[in-house]
C-alpha positions in Angstrom: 44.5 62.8 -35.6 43.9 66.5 -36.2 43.7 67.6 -39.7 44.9 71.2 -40.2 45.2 73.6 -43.0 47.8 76.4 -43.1 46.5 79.0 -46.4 49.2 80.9 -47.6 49.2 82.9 -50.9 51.4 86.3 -52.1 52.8 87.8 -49.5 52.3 84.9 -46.7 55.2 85.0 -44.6 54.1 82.9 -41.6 53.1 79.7 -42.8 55.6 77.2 -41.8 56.4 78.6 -38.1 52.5 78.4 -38.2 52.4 74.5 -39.3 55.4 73.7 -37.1 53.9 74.7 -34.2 50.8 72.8 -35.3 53.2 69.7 -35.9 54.7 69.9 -32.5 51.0 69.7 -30.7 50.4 66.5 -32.8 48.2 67.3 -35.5 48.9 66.2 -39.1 49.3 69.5 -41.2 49.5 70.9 -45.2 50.2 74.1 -46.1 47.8 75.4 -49.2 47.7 77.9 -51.5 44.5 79.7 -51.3 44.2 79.1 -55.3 44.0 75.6 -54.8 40.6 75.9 -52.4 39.1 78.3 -55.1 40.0 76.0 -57.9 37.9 73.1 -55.9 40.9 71.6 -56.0 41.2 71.1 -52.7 38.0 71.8 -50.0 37.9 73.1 -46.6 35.9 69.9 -45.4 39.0 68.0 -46.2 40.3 69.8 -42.6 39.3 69.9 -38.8 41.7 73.2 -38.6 41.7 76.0 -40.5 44.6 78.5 -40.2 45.5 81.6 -41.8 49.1 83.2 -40.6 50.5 86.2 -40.5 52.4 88.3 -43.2 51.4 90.9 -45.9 48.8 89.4 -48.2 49.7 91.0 -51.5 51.6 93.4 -50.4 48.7 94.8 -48.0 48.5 97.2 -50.9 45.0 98.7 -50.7 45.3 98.2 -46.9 46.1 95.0 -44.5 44.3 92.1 -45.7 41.2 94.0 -48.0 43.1 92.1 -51.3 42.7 88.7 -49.5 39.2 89.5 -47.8 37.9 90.6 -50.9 38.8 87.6 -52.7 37.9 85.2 -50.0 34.5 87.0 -49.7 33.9 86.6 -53.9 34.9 83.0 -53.8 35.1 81.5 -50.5 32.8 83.2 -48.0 29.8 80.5 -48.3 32.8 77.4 -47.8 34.4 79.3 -45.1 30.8 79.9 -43.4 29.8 76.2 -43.3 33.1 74.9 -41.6 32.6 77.4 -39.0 28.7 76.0 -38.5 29.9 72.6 -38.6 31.8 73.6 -35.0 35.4 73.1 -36.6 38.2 75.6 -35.6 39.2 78.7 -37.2 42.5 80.5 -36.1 43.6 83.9 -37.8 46.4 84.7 -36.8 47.8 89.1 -37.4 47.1 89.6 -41.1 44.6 86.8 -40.5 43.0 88.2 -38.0 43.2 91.8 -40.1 41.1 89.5 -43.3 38.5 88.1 -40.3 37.7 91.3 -39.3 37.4 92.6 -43.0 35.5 90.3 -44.1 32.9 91.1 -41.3 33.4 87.1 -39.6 34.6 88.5 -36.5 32.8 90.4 -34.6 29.9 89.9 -36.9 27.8 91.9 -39.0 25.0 93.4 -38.8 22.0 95.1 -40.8 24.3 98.5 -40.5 27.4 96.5 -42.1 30.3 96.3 -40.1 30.5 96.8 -36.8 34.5 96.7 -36.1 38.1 97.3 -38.1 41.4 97.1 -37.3 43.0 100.1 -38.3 46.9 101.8 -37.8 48.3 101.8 -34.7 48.5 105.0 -32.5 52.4 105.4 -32.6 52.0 105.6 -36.6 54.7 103.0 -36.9 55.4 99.2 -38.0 55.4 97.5 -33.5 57.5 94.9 -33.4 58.2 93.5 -29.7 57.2 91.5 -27.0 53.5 92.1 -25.0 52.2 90.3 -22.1 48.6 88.9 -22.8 45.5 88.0 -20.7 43.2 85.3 -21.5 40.0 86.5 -21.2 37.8 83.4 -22.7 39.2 80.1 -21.6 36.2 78.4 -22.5 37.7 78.5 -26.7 39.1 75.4 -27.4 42.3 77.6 -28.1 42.4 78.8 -25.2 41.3 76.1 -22.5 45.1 75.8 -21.2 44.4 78.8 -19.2 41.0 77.1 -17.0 42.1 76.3 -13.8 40.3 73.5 -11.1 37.8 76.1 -9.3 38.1 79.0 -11.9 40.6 81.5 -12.4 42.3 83.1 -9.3 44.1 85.5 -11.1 44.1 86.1 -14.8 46.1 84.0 -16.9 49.2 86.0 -18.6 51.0 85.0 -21.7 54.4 86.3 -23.3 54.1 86.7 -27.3 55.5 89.0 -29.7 53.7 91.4 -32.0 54.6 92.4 -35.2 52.5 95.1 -37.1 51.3 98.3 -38.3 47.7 97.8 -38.8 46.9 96.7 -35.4 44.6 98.8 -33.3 41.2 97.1 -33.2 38.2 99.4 -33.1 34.7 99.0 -32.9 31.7 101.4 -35.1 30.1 102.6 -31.0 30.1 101.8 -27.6 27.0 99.6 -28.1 29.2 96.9 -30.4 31.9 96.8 -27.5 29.0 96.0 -24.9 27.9 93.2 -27.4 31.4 92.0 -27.0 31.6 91.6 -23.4 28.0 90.5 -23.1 28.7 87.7 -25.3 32.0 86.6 -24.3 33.8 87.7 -27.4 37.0 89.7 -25.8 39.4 86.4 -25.3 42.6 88.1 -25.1 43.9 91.6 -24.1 47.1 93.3 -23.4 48.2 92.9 -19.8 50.4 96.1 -17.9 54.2 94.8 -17.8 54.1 94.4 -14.3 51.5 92.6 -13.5 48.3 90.9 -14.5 46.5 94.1 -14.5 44.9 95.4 -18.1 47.0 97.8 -20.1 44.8 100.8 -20.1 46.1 102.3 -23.3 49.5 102.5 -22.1 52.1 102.2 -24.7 54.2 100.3 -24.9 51.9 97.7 -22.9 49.1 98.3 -25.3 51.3 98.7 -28.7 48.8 99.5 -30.8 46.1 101.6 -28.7 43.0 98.9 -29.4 39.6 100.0 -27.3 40.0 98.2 -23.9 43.5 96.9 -25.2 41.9 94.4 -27.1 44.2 91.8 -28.7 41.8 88.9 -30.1 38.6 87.8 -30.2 36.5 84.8 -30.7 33.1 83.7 -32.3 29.8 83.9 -29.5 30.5 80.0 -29.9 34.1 80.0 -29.4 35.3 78.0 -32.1 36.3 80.8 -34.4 39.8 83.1 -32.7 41.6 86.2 -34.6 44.7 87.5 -32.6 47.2 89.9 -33.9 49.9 88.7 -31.6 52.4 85.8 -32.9 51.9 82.4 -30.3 53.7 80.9 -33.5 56.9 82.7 -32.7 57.1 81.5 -29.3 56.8 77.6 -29.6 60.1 76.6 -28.8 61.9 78.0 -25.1 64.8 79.5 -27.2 63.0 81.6 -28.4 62.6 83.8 -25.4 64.5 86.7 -25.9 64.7 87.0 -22.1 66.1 82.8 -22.3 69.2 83.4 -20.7 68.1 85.0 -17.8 66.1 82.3 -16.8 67.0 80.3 -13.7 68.6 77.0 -14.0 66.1 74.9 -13.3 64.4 76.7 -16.1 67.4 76.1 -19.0 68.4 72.6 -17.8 64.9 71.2 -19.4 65.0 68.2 -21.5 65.6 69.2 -25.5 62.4 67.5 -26.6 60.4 69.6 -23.7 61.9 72.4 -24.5 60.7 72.4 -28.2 57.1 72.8 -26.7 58.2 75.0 -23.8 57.0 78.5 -25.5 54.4 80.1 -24.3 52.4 80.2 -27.9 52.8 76.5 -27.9 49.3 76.0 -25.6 47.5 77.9 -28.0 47.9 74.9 -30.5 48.6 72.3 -28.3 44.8 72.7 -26.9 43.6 73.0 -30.2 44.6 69.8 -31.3 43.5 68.1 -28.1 40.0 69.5 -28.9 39.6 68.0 -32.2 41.3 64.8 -30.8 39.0 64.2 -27.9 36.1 64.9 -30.3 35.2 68.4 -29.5 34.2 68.5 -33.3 32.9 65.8 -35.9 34.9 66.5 -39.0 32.7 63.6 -40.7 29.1 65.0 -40.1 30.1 67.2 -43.3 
């Protein structure tokens, strides 16, 4: 069974949806104050997943996530490099994905320092709605729900909410954002609200006006995804705000399906079924 490790610490807010969803898919789950891991109370190798949820991370006072990325790089950085080596799976999820970026984990860094941030959104305002994603990388073990028999027809959409104000992911020059597509690194973007076409920019498609409406990346291996979208808030089919529109077929579904009938639920649900079919050794640490 999938071990997985939801970190929380001040300002957290996303934990438990975060772990329930992870529940749901299978996987056996704790949730874990960050202060336990630096105390060596607890280690990282303990896990097969490591997860860090969304929320404001004290307070997101000296900006969203530097706090927790600067404590993380102090204390945790060489721990938090290792489980990535080892092939285990990393998911970041909106703040997280803010603390990946800061800490220089995703995209990478190079000789020149970093090469990307993710900065305040163009509308100068908290988003907080619903987007339409494309998965760009199904080849991440979070994101192999979206590989079809014979490749991918047409792109694979998803329906998640968003909820920030530091969102809009930019990168240093145009050279960083070829690295990205050379390499395989753009896995999700923002899809136009009619179709599976990219957003171009347009708000409020793209909410928070990221360079080619970027919306996560992974790793060059794949193992390692930051998003800033929620899949966490969308595990269960009621949560659809649109729910009641659905056709009958739809909202006559079993109650136990419908628990796992979100569209963030796959996100999790493949995860688990990685580690489970052996996709990574947790004991060759």
């Amino acid at each position: 069974m999938a071990k997985v490790v939801v970190l929380r610490t001040a300002g957290t807010n996303c934990d438990e949806e975060t772990a329930w969803a992870f529940r749901l898919a299978g996987a056996e789950v704790e949730t874990v104050h960050v202060s336990r891991f630096v105390a060596r109370e607890r280690r990282l190798e303990e896990f097969d997943i490591l997860v860090l949820p969304g929320g404001f991370s004290y307070g997101d006072d000296l900006g969203a996530g530097t706090v927790l990325a600067g404590r993380l790089r102090r204390r945790l950085a060489s721990d938090i490099a290792r489980f990535v080596d080892t092939g285990r799976l990393v998911l970041w999820i909106c703040n997280g994905f803010q603390v990946l970026v800061r800490l220089g984990i995703l995209p990478g860094e190079d000789q020149h320092g970093k090469t990307a941030s993710l900065i305040e959104n163009t509308s100068g305002k908290f988003e907080d709605r619903w987007v339409r994603l494309r998965v760009e990388r199904t080849t991440s073990p979070f994101l192999s729900f979206a590989a079809k028999e014979g490749g991918i027809a047409r792109p694979f959409i998803v329906r998640v909410p968003v909820a920030h104000r530091e969102g809009r992911f930019v990168v240093r020059d145009p050279d960083v954002l070829d690295a990205l597509r050379h390499r395989g690194q753009i896995a999700l973007t923002y899809a136009a609200a009619d179709g599976d076409e990219l957003a171009n920019g347009a708000y409020p498609a793209n909410p928070n006006g990221s360079i080619a409406d970027i919306a996560g990346i992974t790793n060059a291996r794949g193992n390692v995804l930051g998003m800033m979208p929620h899949p966490e808030r969308f595990v269960h089919g009621l949560q659809d705000p649109l729910w009641t529109r659905s056709p009958a077929e739809v909202r006559s579904v079993a109650p136990e399906e419908l628990a796992r009938a979100g569209e963030g639920f796959p996100f999790f649900a493949s995860a688990v079924r990685f580690i489970d079919e052996g996709g990574a050794t947790r004991a060759a640490g």
